[in-house]
N, C-alpha and C positions, 0 to 999 in steps of 0.2 A: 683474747687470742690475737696473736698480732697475726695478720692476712694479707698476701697479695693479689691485688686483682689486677690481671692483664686485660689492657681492652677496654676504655673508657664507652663504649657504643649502647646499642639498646639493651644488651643484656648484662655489660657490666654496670650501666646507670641501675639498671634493677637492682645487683647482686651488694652496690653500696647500700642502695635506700636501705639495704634489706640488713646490713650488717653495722655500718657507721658509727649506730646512738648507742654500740655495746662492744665494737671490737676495732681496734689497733689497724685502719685499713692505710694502705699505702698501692696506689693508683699509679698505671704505669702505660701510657700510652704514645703512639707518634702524632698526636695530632695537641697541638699547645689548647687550642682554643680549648675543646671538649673536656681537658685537665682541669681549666680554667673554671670552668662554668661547674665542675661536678665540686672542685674544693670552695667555690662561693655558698655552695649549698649546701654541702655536709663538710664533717669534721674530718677530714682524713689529707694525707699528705699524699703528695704525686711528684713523677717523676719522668720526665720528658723523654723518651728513647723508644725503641724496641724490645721486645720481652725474651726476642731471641739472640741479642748480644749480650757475653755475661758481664760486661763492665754495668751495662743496663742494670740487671740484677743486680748485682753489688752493689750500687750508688741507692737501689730502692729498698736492702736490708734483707736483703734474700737469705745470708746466712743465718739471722736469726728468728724468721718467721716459722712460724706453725703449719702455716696452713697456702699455698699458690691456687690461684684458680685462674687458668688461661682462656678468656672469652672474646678471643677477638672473631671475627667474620671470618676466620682464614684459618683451616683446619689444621693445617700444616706449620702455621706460625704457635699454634696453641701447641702441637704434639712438641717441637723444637722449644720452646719456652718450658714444659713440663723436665722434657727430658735434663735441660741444665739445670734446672730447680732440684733436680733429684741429685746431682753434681753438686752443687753448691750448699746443700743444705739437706737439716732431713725432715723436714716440712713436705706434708699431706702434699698431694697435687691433684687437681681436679682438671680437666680438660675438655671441652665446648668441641662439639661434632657439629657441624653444620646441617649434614645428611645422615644416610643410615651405613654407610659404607667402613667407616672404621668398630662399628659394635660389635660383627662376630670376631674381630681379632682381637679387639678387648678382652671380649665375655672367654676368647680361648687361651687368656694368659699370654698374648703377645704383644701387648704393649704395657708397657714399665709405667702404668698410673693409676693410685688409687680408685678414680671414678670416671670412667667415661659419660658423659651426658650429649646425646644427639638431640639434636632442636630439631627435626625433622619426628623422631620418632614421640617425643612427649608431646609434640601438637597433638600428635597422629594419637594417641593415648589419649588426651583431653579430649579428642573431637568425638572417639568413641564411649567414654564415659560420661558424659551427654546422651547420646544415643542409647544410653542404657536406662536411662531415667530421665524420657522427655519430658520437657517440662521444668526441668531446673535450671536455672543459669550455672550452675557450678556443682560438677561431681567430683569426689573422689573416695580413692577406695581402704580402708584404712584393717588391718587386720588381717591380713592375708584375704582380702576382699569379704572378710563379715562382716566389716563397718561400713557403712555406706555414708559417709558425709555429705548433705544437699543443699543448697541454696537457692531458695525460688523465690520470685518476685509474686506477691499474693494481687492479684488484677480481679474487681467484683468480677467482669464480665464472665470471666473464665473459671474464677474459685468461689462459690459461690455458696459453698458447704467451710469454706473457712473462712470468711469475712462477718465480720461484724457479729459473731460470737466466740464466748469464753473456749478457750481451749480444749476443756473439758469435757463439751456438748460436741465439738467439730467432728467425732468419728474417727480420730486419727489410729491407727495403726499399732497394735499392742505391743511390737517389739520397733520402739521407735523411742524417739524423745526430743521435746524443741531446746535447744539451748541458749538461744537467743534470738530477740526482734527488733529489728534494725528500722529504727524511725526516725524521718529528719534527721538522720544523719548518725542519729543516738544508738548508743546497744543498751537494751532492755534486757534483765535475765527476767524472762516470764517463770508466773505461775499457773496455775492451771484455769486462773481465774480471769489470763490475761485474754482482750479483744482484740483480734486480729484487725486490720484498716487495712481498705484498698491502700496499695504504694508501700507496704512494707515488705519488709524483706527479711525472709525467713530462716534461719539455719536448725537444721535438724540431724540425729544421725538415728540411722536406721539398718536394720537387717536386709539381705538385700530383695527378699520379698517384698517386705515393707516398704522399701523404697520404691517399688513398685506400685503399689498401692496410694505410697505420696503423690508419685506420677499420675497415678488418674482423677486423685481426689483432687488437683491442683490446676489438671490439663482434660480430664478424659482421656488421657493419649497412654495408647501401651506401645514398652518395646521397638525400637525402630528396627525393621530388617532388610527394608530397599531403599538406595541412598542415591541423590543425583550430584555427583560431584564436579564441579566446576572446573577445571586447571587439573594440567598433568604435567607442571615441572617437578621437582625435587620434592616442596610441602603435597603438591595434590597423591603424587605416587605414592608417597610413605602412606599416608593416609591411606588411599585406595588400599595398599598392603593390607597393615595394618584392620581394616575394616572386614575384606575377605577372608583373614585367617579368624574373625570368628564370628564368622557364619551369616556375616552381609553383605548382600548381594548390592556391587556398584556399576550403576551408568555413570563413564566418566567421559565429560566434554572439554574439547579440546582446540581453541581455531587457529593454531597452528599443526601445518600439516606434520611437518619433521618428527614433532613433540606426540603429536596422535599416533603417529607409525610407532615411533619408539615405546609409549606404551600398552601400544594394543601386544607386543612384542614382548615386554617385559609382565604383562597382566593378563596370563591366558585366561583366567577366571572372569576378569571384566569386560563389560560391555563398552567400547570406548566409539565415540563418535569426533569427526573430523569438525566439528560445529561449531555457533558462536555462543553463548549466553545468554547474549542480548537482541537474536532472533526470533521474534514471537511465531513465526509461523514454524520453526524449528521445534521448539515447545508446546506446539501444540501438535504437530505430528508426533513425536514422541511419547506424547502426553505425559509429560514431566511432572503435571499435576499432580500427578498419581504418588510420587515417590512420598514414601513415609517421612523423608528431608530430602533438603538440599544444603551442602557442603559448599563454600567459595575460598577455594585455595589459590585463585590468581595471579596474586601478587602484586596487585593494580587496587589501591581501595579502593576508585573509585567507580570502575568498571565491576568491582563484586559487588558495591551499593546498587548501581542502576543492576546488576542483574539478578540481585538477590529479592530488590523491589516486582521486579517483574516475575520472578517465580511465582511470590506469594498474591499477585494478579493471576497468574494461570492457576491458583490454587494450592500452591505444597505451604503446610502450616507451618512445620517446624525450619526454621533456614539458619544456620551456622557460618559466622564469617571467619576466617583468620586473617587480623589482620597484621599490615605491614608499618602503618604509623600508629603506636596505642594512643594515640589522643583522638584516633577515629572514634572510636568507640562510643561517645556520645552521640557523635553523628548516625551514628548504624541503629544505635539503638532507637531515637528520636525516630525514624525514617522505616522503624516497626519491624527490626533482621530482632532474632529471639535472641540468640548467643552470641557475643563474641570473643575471643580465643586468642589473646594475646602469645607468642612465641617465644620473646623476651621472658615472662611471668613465668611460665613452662617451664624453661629452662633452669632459670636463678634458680625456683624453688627447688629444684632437684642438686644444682650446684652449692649450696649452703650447709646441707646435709651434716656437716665433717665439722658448725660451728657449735652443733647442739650435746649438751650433755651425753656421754658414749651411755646413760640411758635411755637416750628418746629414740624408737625407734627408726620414727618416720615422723616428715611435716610434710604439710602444707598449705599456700599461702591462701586464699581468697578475699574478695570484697575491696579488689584493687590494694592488697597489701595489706587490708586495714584489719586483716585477722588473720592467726595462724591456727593450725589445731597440727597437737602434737600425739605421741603417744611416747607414753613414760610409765615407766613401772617406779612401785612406792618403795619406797628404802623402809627398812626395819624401824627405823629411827630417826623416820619422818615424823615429823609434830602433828600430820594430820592423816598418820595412819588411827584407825578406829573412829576419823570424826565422820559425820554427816557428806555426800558429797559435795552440799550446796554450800559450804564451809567453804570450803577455798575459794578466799578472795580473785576479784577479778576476774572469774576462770567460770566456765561449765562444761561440767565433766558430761559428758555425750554417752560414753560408755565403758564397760569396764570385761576386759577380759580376764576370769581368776580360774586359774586350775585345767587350762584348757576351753574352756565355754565363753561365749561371748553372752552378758546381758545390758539391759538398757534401764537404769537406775529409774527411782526418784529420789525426791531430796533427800530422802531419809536415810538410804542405802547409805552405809557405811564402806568408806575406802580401808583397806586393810594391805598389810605388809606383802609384796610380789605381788598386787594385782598391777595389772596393766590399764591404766586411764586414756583414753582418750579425749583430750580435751581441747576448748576455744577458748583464745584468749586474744589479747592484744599485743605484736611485738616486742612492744617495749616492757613489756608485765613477765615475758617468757623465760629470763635467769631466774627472774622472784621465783617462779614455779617451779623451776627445777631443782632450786635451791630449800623450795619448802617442802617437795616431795620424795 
């Protein structure tokens, strides 16, 4: 597919990684260096300008593209870049929301673009699917929320009913399935026989009981339903939103004053405090301990490190970062923060949507990019409709929905013509499969 990506920044360097090694990209941004440094490292062509002049577009092959996706930081230079691409060409258009403010004009048919995608609201979505399945580093929901997709990091201290035994014996969850174990770096497709080791990392999908039950067998921890949330700019609000429309209850802190006023104002359901983070005697009057997490929507990575550290000194277990540079992430995790929650990641994957076969229904990315699971239904006159589902190279099939019913295979389930698969696989393995299936 040939594609334009406006926006050389943190979410157009994701939406390359994510497209580059399979499709036709051409890079278009005002800043030379960041051109510079994206075509040193992937395969794609760029094009120095603006996305909202059309000489811009034309010089980067706008008439003949498939596919525009406008992700610069500036919501208004992305709606303006769409709207010419719709002019010039009849290529897809995808368009980067910064906040939550342009969705219902979208979702009401008033703006002229295939896909609206808000970075504000798909944090705000990752932070609560998390919250749905403490204990995992990574949720998503696949199936009109039958599938639960998980990724938990297996810790003796903590998983102690799945470490250091066979699959088999660990008690997992009858409407469940592991589909990979991520060791040293390696993907392993277990069998039943396989031993789980402290430091691996786990993918599984599950029903969303079961995923529940992941949750305790992995954490002890159920459900989160009171939340301490940090920051009330743009990320903290959505979120906060977001969080109370289904059915958790947020304390959200705030030390600036303007920023508190405005959303105790705009949050009549939340609890918001004029406060610091990094005030222990604040925290402990509060008793912030108490909250089932804590949220750091900041904006400061470093002020959510020191106060996401200090939470889990007053006690709250589970603490969630979003952060603003994703190379933090190491450091956050090192320093003992459970999750964190890239915005960039968030976004792309939901921005890509439009490069996958018009079979798949849905992606998404996890394990820092280094896996996708897709859902794709079998063609009649697939090669590996009737086989086994552990047959398909490269790939495990998680789940399968046929006939309206969602189940969770084993190897031997045979994939069959119109089911719907659910599966993991590696990026670069993702045409193969769509191509086999």
């Amino acid at each position: 597919m040939r594609v334009i990506v406006v926006g050389a920044g943190q979410v157009g360097h994701t939406v390359v990684k994510s497209l580059a090694e399979v499709h036709e990209c051409t890079v278009i941004d005002i800043d030379e260096a960041r051109l510079e440094a994206l075509s040193h490292t992937y395969d794609v062509r760029i094009t120095h300008g603006s996305g909202t002049r059309r000489e811009t577009l034309l010089e980067a092959g706008v008439a003949d593209a498939e596919l525009v996706l406008a992700c610069t930081s500036r919501d208004e230079v992305n709606l303006v870049t769409a709207m010419l691409a719709r002019r010039l060409s009849s290529a897809r258009t995808v368009v980067r929301a910064t906040g939550m403010d342009y969705l219902a004009a979208w979702r009401a048919g008033d703006l002229d673009v295939d896909l609206l995608v808000s970075t504000a609201f798909e944090t705000a979505s990752a932070v609560e699917r998390v919250l749905h399945v403490p204990g995992a580093r990574h949720v998503d929901f696949f199936a009109g929320g039958e599938v639960v997709v998980l990724g938990v990091d297996v810790r003796e201290a903590k998983s102690p009913r799945l470490t250091d035994c066979p699959l088999s014996d660990a008690g997992l969850p009858a409407a469940s399935r592991v589909v990979a174990v991520v060791r040293d770096g390696n993907w392993v497709r277990p069998t039943a026989h396989e031993v789980v080791r402290p430091g691996d990392w786990v993918i599984a999908m599950a029903s969303p009981e079961a995923a529940r039950t992941w949750s305790r067998l992995v954490t002890g921890a159920h459900p989160v339903d009171d939340v301490a949330l940090f920051g009330a700019g743009r990320m903290g609000t959505a979120i906060a939103r977001v969080l109370l429309d289904r059915g958790i209850s947020v304390r959200l802190i705030e030390p600036d004053a303007a920023r508190a006023r405005a959303a105790a104002g705009a949050l009549d359901r939340a609890r918001v405090f004029h406060a610091s983070g990094l005030d222990p005697a604040f925290l402990r009057h509060e008793r912030i301990g108490t909250a089932g997490a804590a949220v750091f929507a900041g904006g400061d990575d470093s002020r959510n490190l020191h106060a996401a550290v200090l939470a889990k000194v007053h006690g709250v277990e589970l603490t969630l970062a979003v952060l603003d540079d994703p190379a933090a992430a190491e450091v956050f995790e090192a320093a003992g923060v459970d999750v964190t929650i890239d915005p960039g990641d968030e976004t792309a994957e939901k921005m890509t949507r439009f490069t996958f076969d018009e079979r798949t229904r849905q992606v998404a990315m996890l394990g820092d990019d280094r896996f996708e699971v897709i859902d794709i239904t079998v063609r009649p006159d697939s090669r590996f409709a009737h086989a086994p589902v552990d047959a398909l190279p490269g790939a495990g099939v998680g789940a399968i929905v046929r006939d309206g019913a969602v189940f969770f295979p084993d190897g031997k389930d045979e994939l069959r013509p119109g089911d719907r698969a659910v599966v993991l696989t590696e990026p670069e393995r993702v045409p193969e499969i769509e191509h086999d299936l």
